[in-house]
C-alpha positions in Angstrom: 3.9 -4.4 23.7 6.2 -1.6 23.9 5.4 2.0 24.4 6.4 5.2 22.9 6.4 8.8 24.2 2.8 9.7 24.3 1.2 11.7 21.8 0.3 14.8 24.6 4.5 14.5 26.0 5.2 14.7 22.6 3.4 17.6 21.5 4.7 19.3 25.1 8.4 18.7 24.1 7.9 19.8 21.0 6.2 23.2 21.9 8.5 23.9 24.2 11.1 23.0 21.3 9.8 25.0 18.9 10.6 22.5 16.3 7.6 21.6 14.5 7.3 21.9 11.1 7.9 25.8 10.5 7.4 28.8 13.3 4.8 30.2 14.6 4.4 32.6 11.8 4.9 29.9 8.8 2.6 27.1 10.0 0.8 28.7 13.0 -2.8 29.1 12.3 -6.2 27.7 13.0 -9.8 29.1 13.7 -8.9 31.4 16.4 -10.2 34.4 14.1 -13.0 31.9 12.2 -11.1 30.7 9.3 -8.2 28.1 8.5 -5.0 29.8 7.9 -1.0 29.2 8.4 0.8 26.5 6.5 0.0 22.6 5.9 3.4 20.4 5.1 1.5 17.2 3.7 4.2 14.4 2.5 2.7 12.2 -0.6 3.7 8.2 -0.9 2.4 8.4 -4.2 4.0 7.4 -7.4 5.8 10.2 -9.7 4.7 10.9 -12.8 1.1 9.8 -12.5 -0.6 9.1 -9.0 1.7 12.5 -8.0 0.0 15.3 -10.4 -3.7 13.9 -9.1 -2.9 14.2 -5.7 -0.9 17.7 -6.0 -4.2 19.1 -8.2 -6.5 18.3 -4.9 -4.6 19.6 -2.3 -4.4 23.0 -4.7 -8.2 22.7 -4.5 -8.1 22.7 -1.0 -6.2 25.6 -1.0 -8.8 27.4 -3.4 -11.4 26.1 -0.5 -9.3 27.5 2.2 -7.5 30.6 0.6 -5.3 31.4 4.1 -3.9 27.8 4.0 -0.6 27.3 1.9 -0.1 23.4 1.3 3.3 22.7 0.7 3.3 19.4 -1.2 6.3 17.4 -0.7 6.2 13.6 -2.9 9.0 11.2 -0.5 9.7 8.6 -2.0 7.0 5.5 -0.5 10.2 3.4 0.5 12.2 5.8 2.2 8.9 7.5 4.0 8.1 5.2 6.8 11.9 5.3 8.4 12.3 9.4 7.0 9.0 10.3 9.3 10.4 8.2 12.2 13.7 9.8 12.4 11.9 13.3 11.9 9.1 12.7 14.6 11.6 11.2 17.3 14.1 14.0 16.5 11.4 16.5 16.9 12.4 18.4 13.5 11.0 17.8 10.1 7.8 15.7 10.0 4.8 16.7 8.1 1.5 18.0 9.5 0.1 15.3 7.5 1.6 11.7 5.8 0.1 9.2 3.6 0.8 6.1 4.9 1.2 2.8 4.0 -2.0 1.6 5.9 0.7 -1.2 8.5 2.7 1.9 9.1 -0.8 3.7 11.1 -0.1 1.0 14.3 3.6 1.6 14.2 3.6 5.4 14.4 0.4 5.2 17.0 2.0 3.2 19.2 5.3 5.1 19.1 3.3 8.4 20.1 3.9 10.1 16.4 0.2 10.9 15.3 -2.8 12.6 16.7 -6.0 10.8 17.9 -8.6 11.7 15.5 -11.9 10.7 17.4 -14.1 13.9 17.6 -12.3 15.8 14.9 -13.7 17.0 11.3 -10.9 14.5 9.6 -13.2 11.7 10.6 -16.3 13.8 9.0 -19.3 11.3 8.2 -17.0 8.1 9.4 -20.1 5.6 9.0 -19.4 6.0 5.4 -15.9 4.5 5.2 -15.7 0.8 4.5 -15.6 -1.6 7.7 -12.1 -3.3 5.8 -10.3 0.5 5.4 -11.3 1.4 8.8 -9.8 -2.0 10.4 -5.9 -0.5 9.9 -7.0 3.4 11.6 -7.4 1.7 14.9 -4.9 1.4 17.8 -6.2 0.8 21.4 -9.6 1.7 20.4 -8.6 5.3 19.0 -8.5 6.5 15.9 -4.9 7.7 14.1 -5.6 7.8 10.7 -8.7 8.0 8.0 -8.2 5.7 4.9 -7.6 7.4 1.8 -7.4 4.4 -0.7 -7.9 0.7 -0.3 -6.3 -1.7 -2.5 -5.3 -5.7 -3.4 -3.7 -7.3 -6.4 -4.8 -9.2 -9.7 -3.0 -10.7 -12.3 -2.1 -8.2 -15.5 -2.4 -9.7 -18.6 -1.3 -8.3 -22.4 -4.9 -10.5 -24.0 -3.1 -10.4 -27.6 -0.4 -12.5 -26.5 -2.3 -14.7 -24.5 -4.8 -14.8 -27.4 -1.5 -15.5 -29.8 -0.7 -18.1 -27.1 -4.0 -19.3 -27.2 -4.7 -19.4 -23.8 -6.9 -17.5 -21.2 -5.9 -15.5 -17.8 -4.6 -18.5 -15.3 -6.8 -19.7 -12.7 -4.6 -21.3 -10.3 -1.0 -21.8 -10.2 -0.8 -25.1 -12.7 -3.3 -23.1 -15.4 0.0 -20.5 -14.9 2.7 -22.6 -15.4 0.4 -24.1 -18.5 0.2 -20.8 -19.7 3.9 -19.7 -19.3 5.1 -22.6 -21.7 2.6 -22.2 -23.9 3.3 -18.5 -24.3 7.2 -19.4 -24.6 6.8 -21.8 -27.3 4.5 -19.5 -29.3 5.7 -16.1 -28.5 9.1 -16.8 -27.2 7.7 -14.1 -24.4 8.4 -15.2 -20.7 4.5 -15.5 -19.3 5.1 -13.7 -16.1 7.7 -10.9 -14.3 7.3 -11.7 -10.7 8.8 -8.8 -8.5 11.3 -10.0 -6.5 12.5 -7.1 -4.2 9.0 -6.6 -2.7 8.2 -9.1 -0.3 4.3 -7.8 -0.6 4.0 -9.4 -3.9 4.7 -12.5 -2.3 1.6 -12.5 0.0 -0.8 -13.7 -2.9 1.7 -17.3 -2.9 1.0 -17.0 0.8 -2.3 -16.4 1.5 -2.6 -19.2 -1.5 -1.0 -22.1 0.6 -3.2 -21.5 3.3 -0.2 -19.9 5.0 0.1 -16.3 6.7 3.3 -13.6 8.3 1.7 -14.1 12.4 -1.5 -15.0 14.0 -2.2 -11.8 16.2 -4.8 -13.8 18.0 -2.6 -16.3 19.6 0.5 -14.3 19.2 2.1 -16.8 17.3 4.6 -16.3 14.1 3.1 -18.7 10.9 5.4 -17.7 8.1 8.0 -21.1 9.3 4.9 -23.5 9.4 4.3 -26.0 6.1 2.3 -23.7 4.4 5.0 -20.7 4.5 8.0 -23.3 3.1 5.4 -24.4 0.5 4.8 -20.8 -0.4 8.5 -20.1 -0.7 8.4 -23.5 -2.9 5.6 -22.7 -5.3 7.1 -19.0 -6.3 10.9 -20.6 -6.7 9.5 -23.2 -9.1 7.7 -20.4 -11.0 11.4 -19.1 -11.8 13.2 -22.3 -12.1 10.4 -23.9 -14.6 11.0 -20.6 -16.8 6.9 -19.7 -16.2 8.2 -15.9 -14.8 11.7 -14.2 -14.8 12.5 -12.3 -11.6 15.0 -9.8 -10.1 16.9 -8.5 -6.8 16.4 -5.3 -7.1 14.7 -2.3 -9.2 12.0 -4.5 -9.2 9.3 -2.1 -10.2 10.9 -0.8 -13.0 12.1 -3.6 -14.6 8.9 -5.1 -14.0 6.8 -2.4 -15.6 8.8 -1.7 -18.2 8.8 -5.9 -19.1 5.0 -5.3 -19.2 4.8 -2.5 -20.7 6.8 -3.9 -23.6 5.4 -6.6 -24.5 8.5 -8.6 -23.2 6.3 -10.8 -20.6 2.9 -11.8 -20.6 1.5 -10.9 -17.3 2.3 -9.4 -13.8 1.3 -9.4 -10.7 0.0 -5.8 -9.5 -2.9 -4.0 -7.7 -4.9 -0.6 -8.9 -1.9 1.7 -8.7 -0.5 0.1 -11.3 -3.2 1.4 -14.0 -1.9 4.6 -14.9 1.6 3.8 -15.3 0.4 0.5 -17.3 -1.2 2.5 -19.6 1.5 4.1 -20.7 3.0 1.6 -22.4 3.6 0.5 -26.0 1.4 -2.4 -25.6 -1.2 -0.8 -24.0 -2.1 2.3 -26.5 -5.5 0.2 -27.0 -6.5 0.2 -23.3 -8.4 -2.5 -24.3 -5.6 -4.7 -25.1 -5.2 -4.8 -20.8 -6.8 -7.9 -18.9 -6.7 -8.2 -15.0 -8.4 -11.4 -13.2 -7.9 -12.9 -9.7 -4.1 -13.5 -8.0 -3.8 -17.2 -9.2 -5.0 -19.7 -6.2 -2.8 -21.6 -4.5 -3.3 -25.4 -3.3 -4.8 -23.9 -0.4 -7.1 -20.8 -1.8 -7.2 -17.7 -3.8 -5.0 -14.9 -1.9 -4.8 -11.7 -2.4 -3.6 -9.4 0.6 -5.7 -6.2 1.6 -3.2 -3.4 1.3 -3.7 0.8 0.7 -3.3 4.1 2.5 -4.6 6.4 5.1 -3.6 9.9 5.7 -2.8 10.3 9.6 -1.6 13.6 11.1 1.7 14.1 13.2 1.1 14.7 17.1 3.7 17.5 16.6 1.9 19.8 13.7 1.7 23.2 14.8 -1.2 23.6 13.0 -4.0 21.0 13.7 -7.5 22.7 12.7 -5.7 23.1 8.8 -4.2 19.5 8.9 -7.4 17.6 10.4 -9.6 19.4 7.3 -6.9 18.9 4.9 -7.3 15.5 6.0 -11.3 15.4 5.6 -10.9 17.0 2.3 -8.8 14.3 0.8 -10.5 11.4 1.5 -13.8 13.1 0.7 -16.2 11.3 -1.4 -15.5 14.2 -4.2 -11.7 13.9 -3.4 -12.2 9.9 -3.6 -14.5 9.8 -7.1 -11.7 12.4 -8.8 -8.5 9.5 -7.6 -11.3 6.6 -9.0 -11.7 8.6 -12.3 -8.6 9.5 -12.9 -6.4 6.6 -11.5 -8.2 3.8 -11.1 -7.9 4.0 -7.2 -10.5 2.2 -4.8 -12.1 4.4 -2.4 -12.4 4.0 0.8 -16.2 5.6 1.3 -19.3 3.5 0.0 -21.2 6.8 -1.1 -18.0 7.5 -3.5 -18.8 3.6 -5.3 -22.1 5.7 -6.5 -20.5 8.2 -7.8 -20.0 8.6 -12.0 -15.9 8.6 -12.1 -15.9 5.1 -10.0 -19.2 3.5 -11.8 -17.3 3.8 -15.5 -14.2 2.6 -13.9 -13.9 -1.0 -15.4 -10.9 -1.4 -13.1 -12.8 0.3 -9.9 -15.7 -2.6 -10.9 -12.8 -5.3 -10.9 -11.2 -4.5 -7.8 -14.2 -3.8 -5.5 -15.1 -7.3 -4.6 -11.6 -8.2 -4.8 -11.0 -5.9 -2.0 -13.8 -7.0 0.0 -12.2 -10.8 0.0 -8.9 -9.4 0.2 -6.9 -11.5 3.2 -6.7 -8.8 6.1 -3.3 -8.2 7.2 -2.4 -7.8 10.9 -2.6 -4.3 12.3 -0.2 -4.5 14.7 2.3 -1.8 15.8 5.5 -4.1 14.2 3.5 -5.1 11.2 5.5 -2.8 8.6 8.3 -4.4 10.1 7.8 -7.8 9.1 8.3 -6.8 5.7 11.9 -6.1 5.7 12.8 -9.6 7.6 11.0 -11.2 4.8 11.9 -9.2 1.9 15.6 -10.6 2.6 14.4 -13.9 2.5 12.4 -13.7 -0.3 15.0 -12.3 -2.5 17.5 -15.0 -1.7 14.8 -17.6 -2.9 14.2 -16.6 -5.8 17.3 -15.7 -6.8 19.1 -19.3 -5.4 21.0 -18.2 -2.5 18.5 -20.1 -0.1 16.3 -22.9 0.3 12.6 -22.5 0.8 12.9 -24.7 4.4 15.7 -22.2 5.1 14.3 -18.7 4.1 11.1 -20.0 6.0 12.9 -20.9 9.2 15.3 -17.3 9.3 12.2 -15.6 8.8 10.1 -16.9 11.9 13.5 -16.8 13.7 13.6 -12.6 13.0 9.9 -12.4 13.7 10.6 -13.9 16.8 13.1 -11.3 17.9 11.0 -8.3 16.7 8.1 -9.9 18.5 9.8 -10.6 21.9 6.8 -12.4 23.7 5.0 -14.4 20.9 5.7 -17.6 20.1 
């Protein structure tokens, strides 16, 4: 498993540099005279206009908390974050104090030398109270790089009145969904689901379903080529070519949320994050009229993939005491109860289930135990990787350019070159 410049080089280089984010003056700072002061550059994944203004409003709390400390609050877009912090980290100009990551992206940048160790620090204040499944994708060679901010998996999304004009209920399995799709064709004229097709996440849930997974860590083996991936790849094709969902190459999250949103399908596939945004739409100005229930089960099992976030801080920041408490305020159980109240998010410590915001959360209540089946992914440093390899693939199926045996086999064949020794 390949190396990075270590975290203490790093920070070395750096100093000697002087290219961390901001001087000395600007971000410099600390308890040397008893209280946190200098600046914090935190970069937010979330999404704009909704997860974004929750987020924002906390860190300005922790800035009435810590009245020396200016947060500078910059939202980067979650697909261009993982490669934008890379290139700033290696170059040694630009990265954060403090990212939210995608929780595969905590191995990568660990094992590439980018974040600090956290053991021992206040970020990981009260640690016994995080959830053993959040904690799983913090570790990398038995030290900690991150603390998990929000935990998450997916459900199906379903508008009830049309499936109540349809006269049908939320599908099962993947035969109650094709059931359902005609049904809700021929009495609708609605398509019964969007699948997103530019996001090869949303096709774990098919995976997981066939009994199928992306690699088995243990053995060091690739799985997506086995029977079980090609049957994957089969079961979301027929989905498309039966008429049950409509699908696209690209701005998949928007054309899928707005399709939802509408009233123009029937159901999507989404996770928690999805809430706010949902809610916005025409359809859903009764927030009753939204249903969620289980990923449909394949011929294998019911799938859903444990996904979320931690907040990790960058090896480089000039100013750890104010990023590491940043950090512990965030992903504090008052932090975590104010995103369950307000956005439906899961939270990552068990004390912050108790708590008022995430009992009345009907979507909170849904997604707990769906999180705590959720099929863990594998935390390995080229884990975020395997996505892109995939994501090609996916596309190409879905859209006709490829076979299921075919997208299967290219897949394990890039897997196999990211992942030098495995077999």
């Amino acid at each position: 498993m390949r190396r990075g410049i270590t975290a203490t080089a790093l920070v070395a280089a750096l100093a000697l540099a002087a290219t961390a984010c901001g001087s000395d003056d600007e971000s410099g700072g600390g308890k040397s005279s008893g209280e946190l002061s200098g600046t914090v550059t935190w970069w937010d994944t979330s999404s704009v206009g909704s997860e974004d203004k929750v987020f924002k409003k906390l860190a300005e709390g922790f800035e009435k908390k810590h009245p020396k400390v200016d947060v500078k609050y910059v939202n980067v877009p979650f697909g261009d974050a993982q490669n934008k912090f890379k290139n700033a980290a290696q170059a040694g100009d630009g990265a954060p104090d403090v990212i939210r990551s995608e929780v595969a992206w905590t191995p990568d940048f660990a094992n590439l030398g980018y974040l600090a160790p956290l053991d021992g620090t206040p970020a990981l204040k009260d640690q016994d109270d995080f959830l053993e499944q959040a904690v799983a994708s913090t570790k990398y060679e038995d030290k900690t790089y991150a603390v998990p901010q929000v935990i998450d998996s997916m459900g199906i999304f379903y508008n009830k009145k049309l499936l109540k004009e349809a006269g049908v209920e939320a599908p099962a399995n993947l035969d109650d969904l094709k059931a359902a799709g005609k049904k809700i064709k021929d009495k609708t004229g609605k398509t019964g689901l969007y699948l997103r097709g530019d996001d090869p996440y949303y096709f774990l849930s098919f995976l997981y379903g066939e009994g199928g997974d992306l690699v088995d860590a243990g053995s060091k083996s690739v799985s997506v080529d086995k029977p079980e991936g090609v049957k994957a790849f089969k079961a979301v094709k027929a989905l498309v070519d039966d008429g049950t969902a409509k699908t696209d190459a690209s701005d998949g999250w928007e054309n899928m949320m707005q399709a939802f949103k509408n009233g123009d399908v029937a159901m999507m596939i989404n996770g928690p994050w999805a809430v706010a945004d949902t809610l916005t739409g025409s359809q859903f100005t009764d927030k009753g009229n939204l249903g969620i229930a289980p990923v449909p089960a394949g011929s294998a099992a019911q799938g859903a993939p444990q996904g979320g976030h931690n907040l990790a801080v960058y090896a480089g920041s000039k100013n750890l005491d104010a990023s590491y408490a940043f950090v512990e305020y965030m992903t504090s159980v008052e932090s975590q109860a104010t995103a369950a109240g307000e956005l439906n998010l899961l939270p990552t410590r068990t004390s912050a289930y108790a708590k008022k915001e995430a009992v009345d959360s009907e979507i909170v209540g849904f997604f707990k135990p769906v999180v705590e089946t959720a099929v863990e992914r594998p935390w390995i440093p080229e884990g975020g990787s395997l996505f892109a390899p995939l994501g090609i693939e996916y596309t190409k199926v879905l859209t006709g350019q490829t076979t299921p045996e075919k997208a299967a086999k290219a897949t394990g064949d890039e897997y196999r070159k990211l992942l030098k020794d495995w077999k």
